[in-house]
CHARMM-style PDB file with segment names, atoms N, HN, CA, C and O in Angstrom:
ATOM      1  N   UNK     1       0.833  -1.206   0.000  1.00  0.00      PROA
ATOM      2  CA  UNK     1       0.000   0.000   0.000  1.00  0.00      PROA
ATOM      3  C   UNK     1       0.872   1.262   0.000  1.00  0.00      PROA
ATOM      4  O   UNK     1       0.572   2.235  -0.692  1.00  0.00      PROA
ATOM      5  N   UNK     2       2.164   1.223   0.938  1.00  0.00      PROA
ATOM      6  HN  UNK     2       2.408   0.433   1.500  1.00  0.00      PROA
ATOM      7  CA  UNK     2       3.291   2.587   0.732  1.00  0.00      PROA
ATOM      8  C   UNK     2       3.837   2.308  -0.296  1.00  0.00      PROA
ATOM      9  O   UNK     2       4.275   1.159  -0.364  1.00  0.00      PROA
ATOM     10  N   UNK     3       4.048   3.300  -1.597  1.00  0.00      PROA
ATOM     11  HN  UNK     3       3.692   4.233  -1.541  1.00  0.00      PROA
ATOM     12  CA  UNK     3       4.591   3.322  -2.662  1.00  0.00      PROA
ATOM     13  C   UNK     3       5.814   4.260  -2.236  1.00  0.00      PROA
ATOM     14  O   UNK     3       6.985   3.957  -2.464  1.00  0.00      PROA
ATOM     15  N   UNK     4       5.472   5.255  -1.688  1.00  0.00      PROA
ATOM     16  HN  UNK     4       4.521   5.501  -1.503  1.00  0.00      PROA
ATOM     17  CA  UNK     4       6.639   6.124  -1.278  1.00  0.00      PROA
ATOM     18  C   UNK     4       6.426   7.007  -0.176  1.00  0.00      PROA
ATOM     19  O   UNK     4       5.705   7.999  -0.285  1.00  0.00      PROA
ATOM     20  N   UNK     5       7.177   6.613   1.167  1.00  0.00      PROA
ATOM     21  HN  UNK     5       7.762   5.808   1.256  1.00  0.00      PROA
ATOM     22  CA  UNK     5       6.623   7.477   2.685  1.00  0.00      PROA
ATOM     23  C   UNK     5       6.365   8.940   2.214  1.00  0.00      PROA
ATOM     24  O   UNK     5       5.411   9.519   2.735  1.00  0.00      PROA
ATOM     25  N   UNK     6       7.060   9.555   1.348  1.00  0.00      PROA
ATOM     26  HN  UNK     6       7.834   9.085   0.925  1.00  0.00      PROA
ATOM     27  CA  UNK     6       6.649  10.880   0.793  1.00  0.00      PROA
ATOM     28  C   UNK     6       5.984  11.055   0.541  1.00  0.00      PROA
ATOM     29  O   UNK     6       5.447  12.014   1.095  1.00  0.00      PROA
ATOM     30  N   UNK     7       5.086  10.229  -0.780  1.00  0.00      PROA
ATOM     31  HN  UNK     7       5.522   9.449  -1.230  1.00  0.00      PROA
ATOM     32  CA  UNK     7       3.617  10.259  -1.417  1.00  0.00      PROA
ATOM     33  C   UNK     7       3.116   9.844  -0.512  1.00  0.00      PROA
ATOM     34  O   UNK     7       1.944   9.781  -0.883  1.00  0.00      PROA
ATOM     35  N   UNK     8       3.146   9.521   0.388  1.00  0.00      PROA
ATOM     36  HN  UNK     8       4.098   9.573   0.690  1.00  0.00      PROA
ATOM     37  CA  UNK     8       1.705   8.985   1.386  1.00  0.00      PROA
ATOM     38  C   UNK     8       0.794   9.976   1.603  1.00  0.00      PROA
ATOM     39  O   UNK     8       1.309  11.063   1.864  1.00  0.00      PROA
ATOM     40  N   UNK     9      -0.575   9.939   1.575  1.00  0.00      PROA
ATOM     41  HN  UNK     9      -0.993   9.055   1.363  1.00  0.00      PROA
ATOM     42  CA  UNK     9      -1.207  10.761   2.264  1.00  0.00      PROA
ATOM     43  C   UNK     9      -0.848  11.127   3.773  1.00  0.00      PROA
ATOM     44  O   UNK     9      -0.154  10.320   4.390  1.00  0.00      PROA
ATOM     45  N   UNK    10      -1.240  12.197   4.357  1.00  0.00      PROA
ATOM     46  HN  UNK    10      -1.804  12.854   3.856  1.00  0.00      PROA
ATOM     47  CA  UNK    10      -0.881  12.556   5.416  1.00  0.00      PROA
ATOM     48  C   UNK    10      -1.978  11.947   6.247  1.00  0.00      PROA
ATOM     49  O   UNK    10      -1.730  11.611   7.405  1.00  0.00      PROA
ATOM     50  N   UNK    11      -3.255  11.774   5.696  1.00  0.00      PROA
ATOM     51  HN  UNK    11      -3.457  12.047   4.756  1.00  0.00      PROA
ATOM     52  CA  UNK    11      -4.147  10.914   7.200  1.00  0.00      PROA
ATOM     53  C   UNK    11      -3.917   9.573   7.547  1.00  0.00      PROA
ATOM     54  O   UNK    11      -4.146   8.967   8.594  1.00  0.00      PROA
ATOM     55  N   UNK    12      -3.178   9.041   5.948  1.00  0.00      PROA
ATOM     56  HN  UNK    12      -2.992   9.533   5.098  1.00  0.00      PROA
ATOM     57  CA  UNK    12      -2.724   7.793   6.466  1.00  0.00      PROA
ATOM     58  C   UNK    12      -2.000   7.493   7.598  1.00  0.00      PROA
ATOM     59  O   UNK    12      -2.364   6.816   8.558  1.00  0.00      PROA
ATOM     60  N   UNK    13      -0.773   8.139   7.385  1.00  0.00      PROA
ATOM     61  HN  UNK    13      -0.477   8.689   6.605  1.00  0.00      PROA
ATOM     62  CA  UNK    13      -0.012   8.373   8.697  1.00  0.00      PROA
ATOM     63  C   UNK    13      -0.664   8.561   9.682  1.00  0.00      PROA
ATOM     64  O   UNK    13      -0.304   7.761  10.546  1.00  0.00      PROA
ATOM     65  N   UNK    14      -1.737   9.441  10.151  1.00  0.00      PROA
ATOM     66  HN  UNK    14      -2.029  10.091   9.450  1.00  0.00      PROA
ATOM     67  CA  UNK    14      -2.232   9.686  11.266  1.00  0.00      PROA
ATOM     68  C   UNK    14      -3.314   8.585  11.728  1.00  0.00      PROA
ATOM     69  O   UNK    14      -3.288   8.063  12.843  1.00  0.00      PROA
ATOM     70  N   UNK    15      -4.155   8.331  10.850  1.00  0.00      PROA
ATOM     71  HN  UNK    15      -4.176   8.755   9.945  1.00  0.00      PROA
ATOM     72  CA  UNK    15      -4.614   6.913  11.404  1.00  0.00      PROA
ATOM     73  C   UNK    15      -3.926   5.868  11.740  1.00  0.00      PROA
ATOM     74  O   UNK    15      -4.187   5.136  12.695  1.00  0.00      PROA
ATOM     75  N   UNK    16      -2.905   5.731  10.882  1.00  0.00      PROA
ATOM     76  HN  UNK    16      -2.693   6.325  10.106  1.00  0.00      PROA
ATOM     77  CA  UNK    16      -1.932   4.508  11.343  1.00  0.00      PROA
ATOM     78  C   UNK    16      -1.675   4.906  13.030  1.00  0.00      PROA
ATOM     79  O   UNK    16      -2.099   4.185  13.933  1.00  0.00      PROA
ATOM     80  N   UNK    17      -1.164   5.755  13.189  1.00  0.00      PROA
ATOM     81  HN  UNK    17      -0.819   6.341  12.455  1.00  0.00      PROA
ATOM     82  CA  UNK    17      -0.712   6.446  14.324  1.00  0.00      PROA
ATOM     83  C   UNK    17      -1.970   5.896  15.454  1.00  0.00      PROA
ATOM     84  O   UNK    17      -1.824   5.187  16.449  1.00  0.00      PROA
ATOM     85  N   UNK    18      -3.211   6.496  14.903  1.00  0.00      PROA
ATOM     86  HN  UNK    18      -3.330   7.073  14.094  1.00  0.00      PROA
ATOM     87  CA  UNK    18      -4.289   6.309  16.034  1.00  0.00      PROA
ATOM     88  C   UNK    18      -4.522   5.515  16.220  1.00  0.00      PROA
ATOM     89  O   UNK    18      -4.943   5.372  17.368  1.00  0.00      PROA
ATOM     90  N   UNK    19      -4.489   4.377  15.407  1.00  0.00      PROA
ATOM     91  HN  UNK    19      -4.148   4.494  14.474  1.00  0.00      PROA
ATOM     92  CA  UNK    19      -4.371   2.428  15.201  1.00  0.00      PROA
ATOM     93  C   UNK    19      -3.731   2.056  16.267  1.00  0.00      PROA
ATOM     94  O   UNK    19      -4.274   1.259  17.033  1.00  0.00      PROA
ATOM     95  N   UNK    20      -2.343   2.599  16.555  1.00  0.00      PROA
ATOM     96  HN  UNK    20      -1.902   3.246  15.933  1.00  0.00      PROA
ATOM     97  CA  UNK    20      -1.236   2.512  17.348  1.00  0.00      PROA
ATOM     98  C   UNK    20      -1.770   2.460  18.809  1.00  0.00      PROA
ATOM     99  O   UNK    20      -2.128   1.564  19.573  1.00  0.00      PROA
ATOM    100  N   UNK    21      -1.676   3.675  18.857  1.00  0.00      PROA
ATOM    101  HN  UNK    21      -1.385   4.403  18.236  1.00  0.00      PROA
ATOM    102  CA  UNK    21      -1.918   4.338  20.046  1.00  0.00      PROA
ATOM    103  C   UNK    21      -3.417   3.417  20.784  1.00  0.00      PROA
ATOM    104  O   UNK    21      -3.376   2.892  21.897  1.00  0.00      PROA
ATOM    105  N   UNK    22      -4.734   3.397  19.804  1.00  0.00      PROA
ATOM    106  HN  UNK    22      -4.768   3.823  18.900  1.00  0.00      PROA
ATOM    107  CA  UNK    22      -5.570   2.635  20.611  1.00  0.00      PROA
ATOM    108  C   UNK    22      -5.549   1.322  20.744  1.00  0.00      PROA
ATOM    109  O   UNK    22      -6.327   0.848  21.572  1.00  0.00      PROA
ATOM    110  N   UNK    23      -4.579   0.312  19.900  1.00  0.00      PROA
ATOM    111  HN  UNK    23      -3.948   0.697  19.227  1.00  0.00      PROA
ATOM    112  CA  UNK    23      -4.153  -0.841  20.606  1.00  0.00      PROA
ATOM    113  C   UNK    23      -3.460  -0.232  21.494  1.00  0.00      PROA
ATOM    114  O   UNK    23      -4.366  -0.079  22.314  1.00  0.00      PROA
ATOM    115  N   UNK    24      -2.401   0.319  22.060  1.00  0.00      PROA
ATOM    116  HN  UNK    24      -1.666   0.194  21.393  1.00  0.00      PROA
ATOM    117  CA  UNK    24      -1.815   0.089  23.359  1.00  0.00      PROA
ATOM    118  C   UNK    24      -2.881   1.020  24.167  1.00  0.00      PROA
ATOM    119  O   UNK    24      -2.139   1.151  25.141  1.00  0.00      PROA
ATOM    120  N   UNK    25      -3.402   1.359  24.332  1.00  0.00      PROA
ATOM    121  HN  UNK    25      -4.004   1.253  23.541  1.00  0.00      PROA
ATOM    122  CA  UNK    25      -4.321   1.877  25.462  1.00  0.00      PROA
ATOM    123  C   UNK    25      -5.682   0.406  25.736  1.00  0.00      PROA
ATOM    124  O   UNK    25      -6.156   0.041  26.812  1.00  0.00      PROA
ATOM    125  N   UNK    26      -6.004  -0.177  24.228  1.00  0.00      PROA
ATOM    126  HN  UNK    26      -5.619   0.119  23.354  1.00  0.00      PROA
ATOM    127  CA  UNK    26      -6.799  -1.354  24.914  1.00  0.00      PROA
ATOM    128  C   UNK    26      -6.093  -2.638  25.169  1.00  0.00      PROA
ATOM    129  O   UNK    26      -6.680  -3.702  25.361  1.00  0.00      PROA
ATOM    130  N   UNK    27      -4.542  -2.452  25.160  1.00  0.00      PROA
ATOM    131  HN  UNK    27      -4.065  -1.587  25.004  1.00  0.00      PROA
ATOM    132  CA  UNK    27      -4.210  -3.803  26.296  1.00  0.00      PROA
ATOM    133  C   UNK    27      -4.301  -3.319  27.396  1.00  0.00      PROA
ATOM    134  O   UNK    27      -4.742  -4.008  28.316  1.00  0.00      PROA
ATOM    135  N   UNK    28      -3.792  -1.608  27.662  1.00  0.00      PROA
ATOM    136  HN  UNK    28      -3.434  -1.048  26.915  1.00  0.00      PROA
ATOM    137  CA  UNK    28      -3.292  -1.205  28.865  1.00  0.00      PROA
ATOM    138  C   UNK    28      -4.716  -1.533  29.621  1.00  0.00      PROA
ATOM    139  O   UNK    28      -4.688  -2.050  30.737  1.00  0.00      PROA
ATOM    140  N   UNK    29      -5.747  -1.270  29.090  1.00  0.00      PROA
ATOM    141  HN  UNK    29      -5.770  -0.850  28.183  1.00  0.00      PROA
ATOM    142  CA  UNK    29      -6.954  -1.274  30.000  1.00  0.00      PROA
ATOM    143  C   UNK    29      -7.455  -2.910  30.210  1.00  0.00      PROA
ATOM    144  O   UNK    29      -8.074  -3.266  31.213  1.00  0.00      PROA
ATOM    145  N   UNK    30      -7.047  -3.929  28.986  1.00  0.00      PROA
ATOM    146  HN  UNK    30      -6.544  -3.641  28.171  1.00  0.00      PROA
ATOM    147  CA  UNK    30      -7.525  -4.887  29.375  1.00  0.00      PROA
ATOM    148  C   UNK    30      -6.721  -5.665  30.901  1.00  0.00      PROA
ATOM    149  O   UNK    30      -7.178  -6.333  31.828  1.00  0.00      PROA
ATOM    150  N   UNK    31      -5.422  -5.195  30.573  1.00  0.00      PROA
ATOM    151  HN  UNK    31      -5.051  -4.653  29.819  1.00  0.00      PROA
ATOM    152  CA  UNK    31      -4.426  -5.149  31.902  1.00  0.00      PROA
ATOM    153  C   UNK    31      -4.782  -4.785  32.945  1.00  0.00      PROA
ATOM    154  O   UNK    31      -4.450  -5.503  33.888  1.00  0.00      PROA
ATOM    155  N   UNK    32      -5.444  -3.774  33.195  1.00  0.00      PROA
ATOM    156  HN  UNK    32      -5.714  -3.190  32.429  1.00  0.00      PROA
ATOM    157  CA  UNK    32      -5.871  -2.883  34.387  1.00  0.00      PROA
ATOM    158  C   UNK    32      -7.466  -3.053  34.768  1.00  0.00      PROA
ATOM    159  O   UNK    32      -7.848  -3.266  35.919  1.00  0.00      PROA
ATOM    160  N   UNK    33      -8.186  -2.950  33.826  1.00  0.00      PROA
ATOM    161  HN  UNK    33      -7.875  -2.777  32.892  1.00  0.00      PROA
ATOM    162  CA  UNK    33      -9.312  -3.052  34.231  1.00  0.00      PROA
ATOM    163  C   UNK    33     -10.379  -3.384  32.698  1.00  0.00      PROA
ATOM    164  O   UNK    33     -10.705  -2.586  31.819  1.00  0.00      PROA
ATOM    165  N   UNK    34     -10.748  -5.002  32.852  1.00  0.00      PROA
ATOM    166  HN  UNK    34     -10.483  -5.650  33.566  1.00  0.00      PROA
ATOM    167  CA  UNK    34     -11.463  -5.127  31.333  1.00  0.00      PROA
ATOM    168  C   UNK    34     -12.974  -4.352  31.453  1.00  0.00      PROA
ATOM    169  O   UNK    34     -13.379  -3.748  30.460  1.00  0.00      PROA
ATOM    170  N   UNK    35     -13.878  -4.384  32.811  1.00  0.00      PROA
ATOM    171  HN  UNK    35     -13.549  -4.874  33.618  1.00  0.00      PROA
ATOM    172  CA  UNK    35     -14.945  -3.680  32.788  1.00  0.00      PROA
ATOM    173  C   UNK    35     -14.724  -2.097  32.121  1.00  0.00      PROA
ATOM    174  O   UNK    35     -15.678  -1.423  31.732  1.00  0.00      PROA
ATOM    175  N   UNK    36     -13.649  -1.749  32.078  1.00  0.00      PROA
ATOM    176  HN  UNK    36     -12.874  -2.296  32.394  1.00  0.00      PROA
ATOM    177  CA  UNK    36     -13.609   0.003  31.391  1.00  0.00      PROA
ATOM    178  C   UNK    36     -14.120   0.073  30.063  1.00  0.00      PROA
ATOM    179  O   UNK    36     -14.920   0.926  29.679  1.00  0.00      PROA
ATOM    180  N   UNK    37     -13.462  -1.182  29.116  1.00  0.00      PROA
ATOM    181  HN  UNK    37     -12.812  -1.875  29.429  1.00  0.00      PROA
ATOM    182  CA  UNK    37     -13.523  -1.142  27.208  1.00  0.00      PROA
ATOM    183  C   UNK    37     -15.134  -1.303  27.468  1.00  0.00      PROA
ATOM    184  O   UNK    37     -15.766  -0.478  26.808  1.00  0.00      PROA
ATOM    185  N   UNK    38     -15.884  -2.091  28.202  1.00  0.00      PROA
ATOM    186  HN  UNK    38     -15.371  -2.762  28.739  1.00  0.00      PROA
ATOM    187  CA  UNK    38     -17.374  -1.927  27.913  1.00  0.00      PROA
ATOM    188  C   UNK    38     -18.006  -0.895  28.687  1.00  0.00      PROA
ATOM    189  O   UNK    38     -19.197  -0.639  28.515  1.00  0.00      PROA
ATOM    190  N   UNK    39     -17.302  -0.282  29.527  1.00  0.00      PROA
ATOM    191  HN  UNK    39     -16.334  -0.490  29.667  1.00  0.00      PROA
ATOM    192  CA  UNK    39     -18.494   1.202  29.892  1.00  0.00      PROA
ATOM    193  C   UNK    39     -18.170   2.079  28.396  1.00  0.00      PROA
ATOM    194  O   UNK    39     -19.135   2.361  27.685  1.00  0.00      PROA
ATOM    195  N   UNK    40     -16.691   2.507  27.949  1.00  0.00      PROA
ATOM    196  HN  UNK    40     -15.908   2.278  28.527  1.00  0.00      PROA
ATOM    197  CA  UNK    40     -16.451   3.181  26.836  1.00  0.00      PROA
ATOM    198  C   UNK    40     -17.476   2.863  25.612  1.00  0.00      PROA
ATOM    199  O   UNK    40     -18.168   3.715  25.054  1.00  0.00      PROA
ATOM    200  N   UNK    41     -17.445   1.502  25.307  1.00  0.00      PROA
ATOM    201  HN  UNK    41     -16.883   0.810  25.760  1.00  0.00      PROA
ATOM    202  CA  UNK    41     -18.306   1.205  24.300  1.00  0.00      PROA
ATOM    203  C   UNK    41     -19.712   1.101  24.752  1.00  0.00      PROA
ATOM    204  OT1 UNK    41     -20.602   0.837  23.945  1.00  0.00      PROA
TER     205      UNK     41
END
């Protein structure tokens, strides 16, 4: 799908990013507390 990190769109990057970021916040919570992911949702 990257042809060239330059040509990339720029939201790509940022979703990728937010992809990121909310897997490690839903292990951190399944770690800490799994009742949280279902009040959120």
């Amino acid at each position: 799908m990257l042809k060239g990190g330059v040509s990339t769109p720029p939201f790509l990057f940022v979703s990728d990013t937010e992809k990121m970021i909310r897997i490690k916040r839903f292990h951190f919570k399944l770690n800490i507390q799994p009742r949280a992911i279902l009040r959120v949702r």
